[in-house]
N, C-alpha and C positions, 0 to 999 in steps of 0.2 A: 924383589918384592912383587912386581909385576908376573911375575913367571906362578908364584907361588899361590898370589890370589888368584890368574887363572886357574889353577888345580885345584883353589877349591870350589870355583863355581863350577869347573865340570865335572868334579866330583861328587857336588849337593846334587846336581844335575843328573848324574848316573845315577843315586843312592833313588830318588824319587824315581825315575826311570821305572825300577825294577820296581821298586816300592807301592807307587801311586800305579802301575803298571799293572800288579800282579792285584789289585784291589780292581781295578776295571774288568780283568781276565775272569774274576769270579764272581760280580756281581753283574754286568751287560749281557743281556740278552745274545744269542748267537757268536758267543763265545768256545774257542776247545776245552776251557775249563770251567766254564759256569759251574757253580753249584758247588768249588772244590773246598771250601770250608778255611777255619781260623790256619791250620795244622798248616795247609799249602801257602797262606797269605805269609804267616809268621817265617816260617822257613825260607823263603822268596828273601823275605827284609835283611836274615842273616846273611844267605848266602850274598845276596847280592850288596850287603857296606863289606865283607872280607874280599869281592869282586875290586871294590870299588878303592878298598886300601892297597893290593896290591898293585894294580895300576898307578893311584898316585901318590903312594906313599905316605908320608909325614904330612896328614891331612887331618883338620879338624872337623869339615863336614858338619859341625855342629858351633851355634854362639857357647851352648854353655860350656862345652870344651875349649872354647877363648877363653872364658870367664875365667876358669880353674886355672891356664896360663896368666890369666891378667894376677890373680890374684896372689898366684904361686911367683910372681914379678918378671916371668919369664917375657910377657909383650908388655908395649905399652895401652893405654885407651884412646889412643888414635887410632892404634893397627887394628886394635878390636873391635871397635865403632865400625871401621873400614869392612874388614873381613866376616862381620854380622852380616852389613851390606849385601856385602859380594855371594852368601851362602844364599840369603833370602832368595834373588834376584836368581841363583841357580836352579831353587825349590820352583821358581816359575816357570823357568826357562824348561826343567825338564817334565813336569806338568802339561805344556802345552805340545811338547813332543807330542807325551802318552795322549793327549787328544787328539792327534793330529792320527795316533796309529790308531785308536781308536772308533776315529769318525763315524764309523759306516755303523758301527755295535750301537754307540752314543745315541745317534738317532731315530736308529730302530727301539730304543728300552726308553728313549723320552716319556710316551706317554704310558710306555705302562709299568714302569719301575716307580716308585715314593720319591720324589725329590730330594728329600732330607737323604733317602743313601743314595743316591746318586751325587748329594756335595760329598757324602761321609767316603767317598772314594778318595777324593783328593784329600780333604782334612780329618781332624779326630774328633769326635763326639763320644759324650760319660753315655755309658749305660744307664745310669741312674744319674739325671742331674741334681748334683749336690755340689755347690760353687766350692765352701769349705773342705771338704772330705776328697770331691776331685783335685784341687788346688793338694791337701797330701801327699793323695797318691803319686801324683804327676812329680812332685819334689824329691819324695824319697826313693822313687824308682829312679829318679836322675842321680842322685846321692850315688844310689849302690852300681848304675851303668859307671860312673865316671868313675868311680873309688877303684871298682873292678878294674877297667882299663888303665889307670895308673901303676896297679899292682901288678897286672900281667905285662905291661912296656917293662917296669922295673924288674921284674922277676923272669920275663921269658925274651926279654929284646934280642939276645943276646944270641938266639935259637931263628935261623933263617927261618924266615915265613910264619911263623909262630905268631905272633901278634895279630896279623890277618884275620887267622885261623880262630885262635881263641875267641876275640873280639866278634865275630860273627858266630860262634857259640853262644856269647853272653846275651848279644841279642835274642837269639830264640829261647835262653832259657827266660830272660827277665819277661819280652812279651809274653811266654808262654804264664809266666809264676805271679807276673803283676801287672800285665795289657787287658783283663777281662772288667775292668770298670771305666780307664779313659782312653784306652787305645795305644798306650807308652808312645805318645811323641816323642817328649825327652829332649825337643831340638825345637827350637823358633823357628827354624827354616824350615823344618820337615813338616811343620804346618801351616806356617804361617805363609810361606812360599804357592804351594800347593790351593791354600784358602782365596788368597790375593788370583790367583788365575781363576778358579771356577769363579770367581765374581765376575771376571772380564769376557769368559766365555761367551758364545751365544745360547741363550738359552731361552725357547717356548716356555717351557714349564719351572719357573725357578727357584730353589726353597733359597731361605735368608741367610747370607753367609757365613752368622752367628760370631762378628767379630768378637762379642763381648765377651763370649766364653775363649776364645781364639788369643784375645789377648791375655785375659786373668790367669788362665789352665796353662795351656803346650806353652804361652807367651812368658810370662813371668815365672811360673812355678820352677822350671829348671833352671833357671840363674840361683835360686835360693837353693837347692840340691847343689850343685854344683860350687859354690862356696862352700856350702859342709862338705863337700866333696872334697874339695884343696888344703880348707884345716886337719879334717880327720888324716889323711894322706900324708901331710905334714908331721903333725904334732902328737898321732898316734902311730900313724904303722912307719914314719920315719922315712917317708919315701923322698 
């Protein structure tokens, strides 16, 4: 157990890496990639959770992928309470990396980057905030990440390195097909993680951490995807 929840913290840990990483690379000031746009940020996210599974394998990286197990009976709600923990606690740990690689950019774009993108590096912010219609979107993009991934374990497991592979496809399509209103979190940790660190930061100029949308949206939304995600899987495609 021990072994396992290591893997997933340093696998939340690698996922933000790349993730909250490639979002500093294109918004900070004296950067080699300022300016490179959604195409380069989305494709980063992909490539780098197929990085992140082949190294540690049978990894959830995500609570609402516990969920889907809690619910499918495969964990119990101890290990999942546990292993939310341990992903958040990841989402921080490699957040503070990417400031730490950071630094020199950070402080140069403090005063003249908006603060609000400068948190929206680390966490996800709606294009248009709409609590209800974000709160949606955030669930049924979870819905169709997690259905998808259950279908391609089931249907492609069985094909060395396939899963990886696909799975960081899904990613760039879903960002690309349904990331352009809240950002597809999709994961408590890949926000919430990330959020909890820019609050701890130092920071001169600081915009508000926006728990509320932080918890209602990325926070709650994908647990409710994520149980339709276990029935439909179940009791429709049989998996």
């Amino acid at each position: 157990m021990i072994h396992q929840l290591l893997a997933e913290f340093m696998g939340t840990a690698l996922m933000i890496i790349f993730g909250v990483g490639v979002h500093a690379d294109e918004v900070l000031n004296r950067t080699k990639y300022h300016g490179s746009g959604h195409i380069f940020a989305i494709t980063t996210w992909g490539f780098g959770i197929t990085i992140v599974l082949f190294v540690f394998g049978d990894v959830f990286i995500n609570p609402a992928m516990a969920m889907v197990q809690l619910v499918l009976g495969k964990i119990d709600i101890t290990y999942f309470l546990i292993v939310s923990v341990v992903e958040v606690l990841g989402g921080i740990a490699g957040s503070l990396i990417v400031y730490v690689m950071y630094a020199d950019q950070f402080k140069l774009s403090e005063k003249d980057i908006d603060p609000v993108i400068v948190r929206n590096i680390f966490s996800t912010a709606p294009a248009i905030r709409n609590l209800p219609r974000n709160f949606f979107v955030e669930a049924f993009a979870t819905f169709v990440f997690l259905t998808s991934i259950l279908a391609i374990s089931a249907r492609a497991g069985h094909v060395p390195g396939m899963v990886p592979l696909a799975i960081g496809f899904l990613v760039w399509a879903v960002g690309m097909g349904m990331g352009g209103t809240t950002g597809f979190a999709m994961n408590l940790a890949r926000d919430m993680g990330p959020r909890l660190a820019y609050a701890m930061l130092p920071w001169q100029n600081r915009a508000d951490a926006d728990f509320k949308y932080g918890v209602l949206v990325p926070g709650l939304a994908p647990f409710v995807g994520a149980i339709f995600a276990a029935l439909f899987s179940k009791y429709y495609l049989g998996l």
